[in-house]
C-alpha positions in Angstrom: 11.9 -19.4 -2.7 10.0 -22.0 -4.1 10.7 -25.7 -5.1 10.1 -26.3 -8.8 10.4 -30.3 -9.8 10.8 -31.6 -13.2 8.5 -34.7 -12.7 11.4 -36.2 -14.8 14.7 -35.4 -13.2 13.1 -34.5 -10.1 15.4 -31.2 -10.0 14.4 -29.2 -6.7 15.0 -25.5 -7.4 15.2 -22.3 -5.7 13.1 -19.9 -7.9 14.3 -16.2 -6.5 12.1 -13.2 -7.5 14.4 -10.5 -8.7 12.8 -6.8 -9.4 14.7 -4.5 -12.2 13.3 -1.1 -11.7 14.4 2.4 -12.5 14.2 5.2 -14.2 13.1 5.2 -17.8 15.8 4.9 -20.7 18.4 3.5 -17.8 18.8 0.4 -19.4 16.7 -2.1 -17.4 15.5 -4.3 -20.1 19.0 -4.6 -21.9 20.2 -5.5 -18.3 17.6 -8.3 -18.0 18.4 -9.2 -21.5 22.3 -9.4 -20.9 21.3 -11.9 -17.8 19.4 -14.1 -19.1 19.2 -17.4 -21.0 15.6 -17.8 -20.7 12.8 -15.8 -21.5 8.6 -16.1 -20.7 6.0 -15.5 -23.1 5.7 -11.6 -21.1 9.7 -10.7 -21.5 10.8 -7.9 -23.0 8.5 -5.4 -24.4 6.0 -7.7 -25.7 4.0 -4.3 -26.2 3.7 -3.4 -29.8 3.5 0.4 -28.6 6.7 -0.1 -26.3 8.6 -1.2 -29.0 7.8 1.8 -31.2 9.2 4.1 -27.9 12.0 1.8 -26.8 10.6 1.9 -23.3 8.9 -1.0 -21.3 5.5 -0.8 -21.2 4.3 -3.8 -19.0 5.9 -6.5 -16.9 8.5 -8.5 -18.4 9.7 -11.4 -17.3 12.8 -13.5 -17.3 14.9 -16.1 -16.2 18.5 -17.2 -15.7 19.6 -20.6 -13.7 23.0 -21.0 -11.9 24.4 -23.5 -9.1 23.1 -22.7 -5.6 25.1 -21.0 -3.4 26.8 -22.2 -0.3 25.3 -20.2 1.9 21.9 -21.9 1.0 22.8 -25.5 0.9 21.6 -25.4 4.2 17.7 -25.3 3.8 17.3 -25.8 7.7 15.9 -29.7 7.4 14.1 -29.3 4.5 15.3 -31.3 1.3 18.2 -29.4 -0.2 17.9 -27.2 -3.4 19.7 -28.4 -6.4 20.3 -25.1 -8.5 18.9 -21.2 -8.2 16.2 -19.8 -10.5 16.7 -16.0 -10.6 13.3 -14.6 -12.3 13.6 -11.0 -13.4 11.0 -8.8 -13.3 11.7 -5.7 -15.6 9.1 -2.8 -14.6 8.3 -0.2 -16.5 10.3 3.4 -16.0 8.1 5.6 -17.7 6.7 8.0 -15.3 3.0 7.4 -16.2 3.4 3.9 -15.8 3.8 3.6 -12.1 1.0 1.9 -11.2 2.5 -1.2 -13.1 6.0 -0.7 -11.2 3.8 -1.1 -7.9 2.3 -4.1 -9.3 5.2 -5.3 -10.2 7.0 -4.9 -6.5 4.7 -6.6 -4.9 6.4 -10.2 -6.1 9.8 -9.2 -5.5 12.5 -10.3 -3.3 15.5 -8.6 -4.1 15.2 -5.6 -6.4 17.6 -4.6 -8.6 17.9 0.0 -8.6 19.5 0.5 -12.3 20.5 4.4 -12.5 22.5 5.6 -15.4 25.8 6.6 -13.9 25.8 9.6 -15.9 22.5 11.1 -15.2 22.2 9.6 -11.7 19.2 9.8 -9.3 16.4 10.9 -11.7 12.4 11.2 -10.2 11.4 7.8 -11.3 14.3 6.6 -9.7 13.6 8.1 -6.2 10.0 6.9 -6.8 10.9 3.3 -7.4 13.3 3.4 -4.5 10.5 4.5 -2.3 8.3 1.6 -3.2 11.3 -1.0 -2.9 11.4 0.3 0.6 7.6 -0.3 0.9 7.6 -4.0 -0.7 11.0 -6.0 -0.6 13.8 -6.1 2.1 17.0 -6.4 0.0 18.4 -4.1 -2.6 21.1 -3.8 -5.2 22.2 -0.5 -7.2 23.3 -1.3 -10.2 25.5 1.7 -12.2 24.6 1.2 -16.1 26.1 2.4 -19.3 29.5 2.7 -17.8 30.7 2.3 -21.6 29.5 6.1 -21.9 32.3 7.5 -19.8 35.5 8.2 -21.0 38.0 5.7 -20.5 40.6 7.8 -18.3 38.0 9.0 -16.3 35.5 6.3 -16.2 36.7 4.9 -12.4 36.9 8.1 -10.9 33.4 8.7 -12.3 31.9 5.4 -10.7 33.9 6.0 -7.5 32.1 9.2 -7.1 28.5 8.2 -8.4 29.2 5.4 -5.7 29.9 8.0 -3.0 26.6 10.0 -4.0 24.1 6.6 -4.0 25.6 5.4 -0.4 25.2 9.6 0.6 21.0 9.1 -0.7 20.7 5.7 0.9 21.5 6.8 4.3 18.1 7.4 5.4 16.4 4.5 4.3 16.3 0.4 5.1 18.9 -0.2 2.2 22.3 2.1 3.2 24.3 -0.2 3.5 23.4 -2.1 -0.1 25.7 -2.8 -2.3 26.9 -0.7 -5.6 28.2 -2.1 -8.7 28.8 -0.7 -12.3 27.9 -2.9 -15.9 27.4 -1.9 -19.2 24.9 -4.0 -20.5 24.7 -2.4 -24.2 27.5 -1.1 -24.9 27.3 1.0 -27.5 23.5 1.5 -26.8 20.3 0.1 -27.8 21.0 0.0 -31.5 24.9 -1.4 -31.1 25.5 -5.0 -32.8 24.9 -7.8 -30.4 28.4 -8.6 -31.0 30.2 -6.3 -28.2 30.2 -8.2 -24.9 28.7 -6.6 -22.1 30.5 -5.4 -19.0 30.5 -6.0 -15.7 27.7 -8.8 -16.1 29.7 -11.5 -14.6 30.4 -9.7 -11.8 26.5 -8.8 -11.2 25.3 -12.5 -11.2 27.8 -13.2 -8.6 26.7 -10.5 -6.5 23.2 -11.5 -6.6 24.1 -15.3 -5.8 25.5 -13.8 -2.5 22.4 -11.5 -1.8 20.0 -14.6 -2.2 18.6 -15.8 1.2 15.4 -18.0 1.8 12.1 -15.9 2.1 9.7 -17.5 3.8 7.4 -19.4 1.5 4.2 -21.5 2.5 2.6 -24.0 0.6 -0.5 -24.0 2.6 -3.3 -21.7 2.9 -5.5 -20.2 -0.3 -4.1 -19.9 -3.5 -3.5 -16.4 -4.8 -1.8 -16.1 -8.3 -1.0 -12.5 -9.7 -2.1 -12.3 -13.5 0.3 -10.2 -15.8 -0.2 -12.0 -18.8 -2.7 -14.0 -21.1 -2.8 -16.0 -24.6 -4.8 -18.9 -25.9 -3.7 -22.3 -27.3 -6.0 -23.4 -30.2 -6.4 -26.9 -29.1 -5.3 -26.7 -25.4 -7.0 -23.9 -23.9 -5.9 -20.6 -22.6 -2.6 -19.9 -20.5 -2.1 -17.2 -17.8 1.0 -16.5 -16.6 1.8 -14.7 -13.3 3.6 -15.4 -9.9 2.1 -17.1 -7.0 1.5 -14.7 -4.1 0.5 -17.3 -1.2 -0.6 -21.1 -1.3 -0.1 -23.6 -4.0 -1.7 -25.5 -7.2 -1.5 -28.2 -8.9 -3.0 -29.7 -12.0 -6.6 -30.9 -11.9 -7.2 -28.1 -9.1 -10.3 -26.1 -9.4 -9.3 -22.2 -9.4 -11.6 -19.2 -9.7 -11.1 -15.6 -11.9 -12.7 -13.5 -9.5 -12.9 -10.5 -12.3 -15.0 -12.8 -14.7 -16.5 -14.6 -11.9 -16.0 -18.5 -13.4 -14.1 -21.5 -12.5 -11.6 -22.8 -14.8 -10.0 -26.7 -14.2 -6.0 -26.2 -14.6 -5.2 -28.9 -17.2 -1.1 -28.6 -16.8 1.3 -26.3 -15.3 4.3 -25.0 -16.6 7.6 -23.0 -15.4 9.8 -21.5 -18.3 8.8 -24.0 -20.5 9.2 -26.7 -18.2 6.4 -29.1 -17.6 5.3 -29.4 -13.5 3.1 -31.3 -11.5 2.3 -27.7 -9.1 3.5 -25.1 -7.7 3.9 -23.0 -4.7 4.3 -19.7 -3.3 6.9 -17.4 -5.1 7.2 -19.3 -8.1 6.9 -18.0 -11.5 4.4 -19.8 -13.6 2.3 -20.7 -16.9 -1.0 -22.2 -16.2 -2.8 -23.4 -18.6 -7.3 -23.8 -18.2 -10.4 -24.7 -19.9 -10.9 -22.1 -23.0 -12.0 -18.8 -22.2 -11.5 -15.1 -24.2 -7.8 -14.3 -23.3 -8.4 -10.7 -24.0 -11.1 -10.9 -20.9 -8.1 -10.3 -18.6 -4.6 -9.3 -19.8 -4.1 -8.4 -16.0 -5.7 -9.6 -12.5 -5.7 -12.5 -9.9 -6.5 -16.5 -9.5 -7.7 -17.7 -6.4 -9.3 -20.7 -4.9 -12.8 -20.4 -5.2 -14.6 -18.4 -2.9 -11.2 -17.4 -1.4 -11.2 -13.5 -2.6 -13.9 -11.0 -1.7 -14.9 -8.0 -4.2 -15.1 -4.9 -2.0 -16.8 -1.5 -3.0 -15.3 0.5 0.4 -12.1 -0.4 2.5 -10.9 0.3 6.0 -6.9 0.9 5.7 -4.2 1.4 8.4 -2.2 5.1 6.8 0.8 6.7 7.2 2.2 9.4 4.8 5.3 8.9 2.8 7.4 11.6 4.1 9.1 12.8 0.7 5.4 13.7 -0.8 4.8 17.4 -0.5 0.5 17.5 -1.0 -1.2 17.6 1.6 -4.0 14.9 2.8 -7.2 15.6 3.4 -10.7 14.5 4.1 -12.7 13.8 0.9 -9.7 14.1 -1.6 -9.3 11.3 -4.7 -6.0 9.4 -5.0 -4.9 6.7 -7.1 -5.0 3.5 -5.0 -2.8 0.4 -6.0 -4.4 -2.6 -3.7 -3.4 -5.9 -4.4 -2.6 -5.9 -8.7 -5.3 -3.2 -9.4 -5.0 0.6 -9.2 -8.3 2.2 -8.4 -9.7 5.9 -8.0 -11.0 6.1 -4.3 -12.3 8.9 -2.3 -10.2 9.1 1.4 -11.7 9.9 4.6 -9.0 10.1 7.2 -10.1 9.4 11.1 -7.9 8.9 14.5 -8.2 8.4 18.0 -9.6 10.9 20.0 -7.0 13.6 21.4 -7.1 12.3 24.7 -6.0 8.7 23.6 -4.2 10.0 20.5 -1.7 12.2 22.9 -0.6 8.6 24.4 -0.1 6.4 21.2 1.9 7.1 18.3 2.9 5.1 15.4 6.4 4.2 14.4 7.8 6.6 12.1 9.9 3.9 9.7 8.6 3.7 6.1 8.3 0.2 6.6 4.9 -1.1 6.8 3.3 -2.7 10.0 2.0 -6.0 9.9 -1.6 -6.3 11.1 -0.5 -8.4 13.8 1.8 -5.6 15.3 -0.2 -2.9 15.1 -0.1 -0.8 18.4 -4.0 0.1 18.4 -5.7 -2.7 16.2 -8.5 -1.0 14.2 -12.1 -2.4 16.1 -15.7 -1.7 15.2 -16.2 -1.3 18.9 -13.9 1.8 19.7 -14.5 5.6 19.1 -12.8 7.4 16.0 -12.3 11.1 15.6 -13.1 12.3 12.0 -10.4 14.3 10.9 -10.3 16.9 8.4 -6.4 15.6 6.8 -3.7 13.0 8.1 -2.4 14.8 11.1 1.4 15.0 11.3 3.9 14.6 14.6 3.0 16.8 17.4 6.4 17.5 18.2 8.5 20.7 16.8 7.6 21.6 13.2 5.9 18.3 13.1 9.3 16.3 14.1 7.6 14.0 16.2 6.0 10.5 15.3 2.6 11.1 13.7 -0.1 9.8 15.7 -1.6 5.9 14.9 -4.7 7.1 12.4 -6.8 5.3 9.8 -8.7 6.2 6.3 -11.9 4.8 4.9 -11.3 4.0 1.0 -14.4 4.4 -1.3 -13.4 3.1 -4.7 -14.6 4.2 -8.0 -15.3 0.4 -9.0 -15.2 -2.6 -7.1 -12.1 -4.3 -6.8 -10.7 -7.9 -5.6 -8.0 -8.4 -2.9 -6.8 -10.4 0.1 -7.7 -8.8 3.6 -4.0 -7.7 4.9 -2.6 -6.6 2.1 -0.3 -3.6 1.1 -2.0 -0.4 -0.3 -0.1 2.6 -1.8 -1.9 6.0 -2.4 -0.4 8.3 -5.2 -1.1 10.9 -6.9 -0.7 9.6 -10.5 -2.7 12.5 -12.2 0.7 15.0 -11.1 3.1 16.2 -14.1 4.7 13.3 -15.0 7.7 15.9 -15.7 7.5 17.7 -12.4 10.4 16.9 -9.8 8.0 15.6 -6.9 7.2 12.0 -5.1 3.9 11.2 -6.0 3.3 8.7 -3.0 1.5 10.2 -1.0 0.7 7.3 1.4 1.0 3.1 2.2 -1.3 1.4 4.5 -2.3 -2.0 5.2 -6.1 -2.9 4.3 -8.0 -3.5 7.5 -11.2 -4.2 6.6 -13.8 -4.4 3.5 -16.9 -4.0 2.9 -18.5 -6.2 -0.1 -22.1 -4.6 0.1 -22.9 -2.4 -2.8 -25.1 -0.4 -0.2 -21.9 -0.2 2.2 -23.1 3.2 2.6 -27.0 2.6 4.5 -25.5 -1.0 5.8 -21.7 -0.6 7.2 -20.9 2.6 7.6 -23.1 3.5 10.3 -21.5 0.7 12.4 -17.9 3.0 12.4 -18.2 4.5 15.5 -16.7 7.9 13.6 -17.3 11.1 15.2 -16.4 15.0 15.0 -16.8 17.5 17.7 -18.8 20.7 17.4 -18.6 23.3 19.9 -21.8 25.6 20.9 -22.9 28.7 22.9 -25.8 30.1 24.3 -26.9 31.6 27.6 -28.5 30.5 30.4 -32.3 32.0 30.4 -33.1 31.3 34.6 -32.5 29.3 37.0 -35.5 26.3 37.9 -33.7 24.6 40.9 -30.4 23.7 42.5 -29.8 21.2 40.1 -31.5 22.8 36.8 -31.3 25.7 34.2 -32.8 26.7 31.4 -30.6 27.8 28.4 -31.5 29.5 24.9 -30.0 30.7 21.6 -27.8 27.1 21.5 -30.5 26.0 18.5 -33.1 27.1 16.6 -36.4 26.7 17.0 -37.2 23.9 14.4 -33.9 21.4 15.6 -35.0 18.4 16.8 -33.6 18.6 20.1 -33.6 14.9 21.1 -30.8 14.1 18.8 -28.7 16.1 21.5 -30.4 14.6 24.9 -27.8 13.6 27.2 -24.5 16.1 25.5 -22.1 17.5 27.5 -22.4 21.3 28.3 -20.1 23.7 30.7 -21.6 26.7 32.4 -19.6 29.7 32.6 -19.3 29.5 36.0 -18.0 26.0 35.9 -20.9 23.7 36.3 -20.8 20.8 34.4 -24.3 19.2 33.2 -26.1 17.0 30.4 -28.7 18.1 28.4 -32.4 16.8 29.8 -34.7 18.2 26.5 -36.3 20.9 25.2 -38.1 23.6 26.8 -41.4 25.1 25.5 -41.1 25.5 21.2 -39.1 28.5 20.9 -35.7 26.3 21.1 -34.8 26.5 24.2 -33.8 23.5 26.9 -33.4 22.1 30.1 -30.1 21.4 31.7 -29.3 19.0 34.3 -26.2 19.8 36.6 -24.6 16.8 37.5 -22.7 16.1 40.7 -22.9 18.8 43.2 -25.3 21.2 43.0 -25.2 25.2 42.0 -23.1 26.8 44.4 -24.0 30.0 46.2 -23.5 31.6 49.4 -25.9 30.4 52.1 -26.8 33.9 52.5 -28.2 34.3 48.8 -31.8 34.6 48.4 -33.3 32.0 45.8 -34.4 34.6 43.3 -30.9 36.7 43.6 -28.9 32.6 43.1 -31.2 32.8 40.4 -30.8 36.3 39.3 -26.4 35.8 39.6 -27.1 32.5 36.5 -29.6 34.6 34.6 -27.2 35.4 31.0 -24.5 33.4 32.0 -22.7 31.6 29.1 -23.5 28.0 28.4 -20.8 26.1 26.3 -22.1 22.7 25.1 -19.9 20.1 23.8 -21.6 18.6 20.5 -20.1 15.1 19.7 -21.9 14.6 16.1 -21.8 10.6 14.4 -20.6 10.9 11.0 -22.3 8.3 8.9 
């Protein structure tokens, strides 16, 4: 929701961020076509190579106005809206192309699922249902290319595609969304323009009464996503994108944090229309002092200074349960943060067992907000390096998985808000294989914009694994003392373990006090009470009883 005025007529409209996604060849962008009356400079397979394949390549965008809907005359005290602005956002459904779809998502508020009612449920289609669960709360299946069924059979045919979608749906935040069947081309892609489509009425009424009002604030630092850019000879050069959060307005200073300048916005336009600003969710041309349009084709605006670059990340992580792979310690995924995908190495790390055993993370796809995370991620607590994601504890890893983090280590740099939604895949998969290639969504936690993250941050996370030792107990010294050997070898440096935990064999418990002599031995202290033996005992038999003994130490090793 966002209020668009003509400085003219002073029209207040309801922009409403609508994403077409599916799989590819279901019709998406003839669907966006059939809907609307208005289309930006990035509609419609502006791509030279898409239209060659007759598949979208990039994010295209589009618009349609109607009247506003009853149920949102009532903008709860706020001026009230004069019309509705649905903005159509057709991603791509080519398989290697999902890294756009998730760019894509993230400025959604309704998405529209187009499956080809003959085909059905295809791999792209489940993929892009997975992130519409991750990025938007409202959903709408659309059943395309209806005109393909034969006439006799062609309800019977919807009624049981119907059945099937409602029957997939069940398990996810949209099972009770509703299904409806168009045409949008009939006759397909190459058909005369002359053949009305079907359905299409129907569809733009449906969306009307899916519409709500998603909270949108003006305030706060701008942050515009980029999908498109072209010069003016004579004006300057125009990016067009959606507004994430804040607002602008002409004469504003904004900043393109991938170039690093500042560029002064000299006027604003929506679809063609000439605006004084705009604001959170609206869709938008900006146009800026000259610079080299081809410099970015895709990235963000912000207000200067806003945006940090980070070379490293801190992410909240949970797996997407439909991806098969496993996760583990030191693997490379894709990463989609903010409007870039990335290349990072992933180190995952939880809460030590004891705690772990007592907290454990919802097990909804939905993502938590930072602010309602059960464990907030802290520099100050202890971490447990973990060789993979661990799953539920319960049985055959049915329970909730347990609350767990991952440190990100891009290839290259990249620009984001703190906060926001991260998606892990496995883009690099055959694009033809039947498998989810999410692997996992987070929320990013914390960055780190030193180049040298490595010698200067990372040794602040308090990350840890746990090695286990043995060796024996050589003689006993006093009541309270013992000397062990074979737990290291001669050349360790034995004050990096001064003060570890070790167990007798006998059940003492003790810290280690130091070495003993060169040959790698050392000194244990026994803490509390001290070595037990019968009073009747001599020394040098108590001594004797401990001589060989085992000696377990507990190793708890920084990782930095």
């Amino acid at each position: 929701m966002s209020e668009c005025a003509d400085d003219k007529s002073r029209i207040k409209t309801l922009n409403f961020n609508v994403g077409v996604l599916g799989h590819v060849d279901s019709g998406k962008t003839s669907l966006a076509r059939a809907l609307s009356s208005t289309a930006s400079t990035a509609a419609f397979d502006k791509n030279p190579q898409s239209r060659e394949r007759g598949i979208t390549l990039d994010l295209g965008f589009s618009s349609f106005t109607v009247d506003l809907p009853d149920h949102l005359r009532d903008s709860g005290g706020q001026q009230p809206y004069d019309s509705l602005q649905f903005t159509l956002v057709d991603c791509p459904g080519h398989a290697s192309l999902i890294r756009t779809i998730i760019g894509g998502a993230q400025i959604i508020d309704l998405m529209m699922l187009v499956v080809d009612v003959v085909k059905g449920v295809q791999t792209q289609t489940a993929e892009c249902l997975l992130i519409g669960e991750l990025t938007c709360p409202r959903m709408v299946v659309v059943l395309n290319k209806i005109d393909l069924l034969p006439p006799n059979k062609r309800q019977a045919a919807i009624e049981k595609m119907t059945k099937r979608m409602h029957k997939t749906l069940e398990s996810t935040r949209f099972k009770e969304c509703p299904v409806i069947a168009v045409a949008a081309k009939p006759g397909g892609p190459e058909a005369l323009d002359s053949e009305e489509p079907q359905g299409v009425p129907e569809l733009i009424q449906l969306l009307k009464k899916q519409t709500y009002l998603p909270q949108r604030d003006p305030a706060g630092d701008l942050l515009m996503a980029v999908d498109h850019c072209f010069s003016i000879r004579g004006q300057g050069t125009v990016m067009t994108g959606t507004i994430l959060q804040g607002s602008l307005a002409v004469n504003d200073t904004v900043e393109i944090p991938a170039l690093k300048v500042t560029k002064k916005i000299k006027s604003v336009q929506m679809f063609r229309k000439p605006v004084s600003g705009a604001m959170q969710g609206d869709r938008v041309g900006v146009c800026v002092t000259q610079f080299d349009p081809k410099l970015l084709e895709r990235g963000v605006v912000c207000t200067p200074g806003s945006l940090r670059t980070l070379y490293a990340a801190v992410i909240s992580v949970r797996k997407i349960g439909y991806f098969k792979g496993s996760l583990s310690t030191r693997a490379k995924f894709h990463i989609t943060v903010g409007h870039e995908t990335v290349m990072a190495k992933v180190s995952f790390f939880g809460l030590p067992p004891a705690v772990a055993s007592e907290v454990t993370s919802d097990t909804e796809p939905t993502p938590t907000p930072p602010s309602s995370l059960q464990t907030p991620f802290t520099q100050d607590r202890e971490y447990f390096y973990q060789d993979e994601y661990v799953r539920g504890q319960g049985e055959a890893g049915s329970g909730p998985d347990p609350e767990q983090w991952a440190l990100l280590e891009f290839e290259r740099p990249v620009t984001c808000p703190l906060f926001c939604l991260v998606i892990g895949s496995k883009l690099d998969a055959d694009i033809h294989a039947n498998a989810c290639r999410l692997a996992f969504q987070g929320r990013l936690l914390q960055g780190f914009e030193d180049k040298n993250y490595t010698e200067t941050a990372l040794p602040n996370l308090r990350i840890y694994k746990t090695k286990h030792r043995e060796g024996q107990v050589e003689r006993v010294s006093d009541d309270y003392t013992v000397i062990g050997r074979n737990l290291f070898k001669k050349e360790t440096n034995l004050q990096l373990f001064v003060g570890l935990k070790v167990t007798l064999s006998t059940g003492e418990r003790g810290v280690i006090e130091g070495g003993f002599g060169q040959s790698g031995k050392f000194k244990v202290r026994i803490q509390g009470q001290k070595l037990h033996f019968p009073d009747c005992v001599p020394l040098a038999q108590r001594r004797k009883s401990h001589n060989d003994s085992e000696v377990k130490a507990l190793c708890v090793l920084n990782q930095k």
